[in-house]
Structure formats: C-alpha cells, structure tokens
C-alpha positions as CSV (number, residue, x, y, z in Angstrom):
1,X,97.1,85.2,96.6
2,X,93.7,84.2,98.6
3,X,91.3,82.7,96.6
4,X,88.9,85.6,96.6
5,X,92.0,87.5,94.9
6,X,92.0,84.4,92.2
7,X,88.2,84.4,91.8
8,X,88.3,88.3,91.1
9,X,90.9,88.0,88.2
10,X,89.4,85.1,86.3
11,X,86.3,87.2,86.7
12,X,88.5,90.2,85.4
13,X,90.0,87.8,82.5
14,X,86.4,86.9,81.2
15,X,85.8,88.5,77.7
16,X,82.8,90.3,77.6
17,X,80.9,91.7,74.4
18,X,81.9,94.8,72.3
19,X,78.2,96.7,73.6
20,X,78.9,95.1,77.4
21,X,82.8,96.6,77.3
22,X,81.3,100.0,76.2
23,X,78.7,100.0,78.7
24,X,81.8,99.4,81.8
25,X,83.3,102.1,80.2
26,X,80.4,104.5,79.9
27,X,81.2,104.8,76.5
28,X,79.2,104.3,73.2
29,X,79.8,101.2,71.2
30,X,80.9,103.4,68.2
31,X,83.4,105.4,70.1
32,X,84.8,102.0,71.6
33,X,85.2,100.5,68.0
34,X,86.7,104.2,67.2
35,X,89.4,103.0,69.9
36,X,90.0,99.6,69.0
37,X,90.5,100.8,65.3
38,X,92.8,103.8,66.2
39,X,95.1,100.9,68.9
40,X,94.3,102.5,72.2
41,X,92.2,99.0,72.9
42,X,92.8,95.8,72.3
43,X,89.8,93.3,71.2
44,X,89.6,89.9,70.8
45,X,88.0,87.8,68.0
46,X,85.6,85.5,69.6
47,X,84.4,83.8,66.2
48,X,83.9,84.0,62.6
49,X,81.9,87.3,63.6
50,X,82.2,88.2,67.2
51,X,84.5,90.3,68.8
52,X,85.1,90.7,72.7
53,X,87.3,92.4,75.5
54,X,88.5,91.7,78.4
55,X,86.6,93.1,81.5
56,X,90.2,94.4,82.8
57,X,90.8,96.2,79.3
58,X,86.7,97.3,79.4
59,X,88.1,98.4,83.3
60,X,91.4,99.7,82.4
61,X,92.8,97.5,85.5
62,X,96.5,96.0,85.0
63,X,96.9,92.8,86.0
64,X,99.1,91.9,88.8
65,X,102.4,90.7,88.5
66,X,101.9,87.7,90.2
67,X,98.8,86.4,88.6
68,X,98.7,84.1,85.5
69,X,95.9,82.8,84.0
C-alpha cells in the first residue's frame, strides 16, 4: 500500500461523534441512534458517556483486506 493509501484508512479508522457520523450520513442524530439500537450500525463507547463511530461505518466503506490497523 502507498502511504497516501495508509494515511486515508487511519483517517477512515478515526472515531467521530454520534452528531458528526449522522451529519456524513445525511441522516438525523435520532434516526442514527434508531440504527445503532435496531443493529444495522455499530457504535463505540468512547467514555463513561460518549459514544462514537467510525468514519468508515459513518461512510459505509469496508476496509480492505490488506489493511490493519
């Protein structure tokens, strides 16, 4: 992979907030908790009380075989 390729999926492995997921997805923040609550998303407890996503589960991009964090 070229490191451009690299730089893009750590930038695609960041976790982003709840309201900045729903925003990539053009989505409201209430119909993207609707989503994590029914399993079609996956969140990810950031602390005590934050929650995040991924930017390639807010993107709905796989990630390549070949990369690994």
């Amino acid at each position: 992979m070229k490191k451009a390729d690299i730089e893009h999926e750590r930038w695609l492995e960041e976790i982003v907030s709840l309201r900045e997921a729903a925003r990539l997805r053009s989505i409201s923040l209430e119909t993207l908790k609707s989503e994590i609550e029914r399993g079609a998303l996956k969140d990810i407890q950031v602390s005590r009380k934050r929650r995040g996503m991924s930017r390639r589960e807010a993107l709905y991009q796989e990630s390549p075989k070949s990369y690994r964090p």
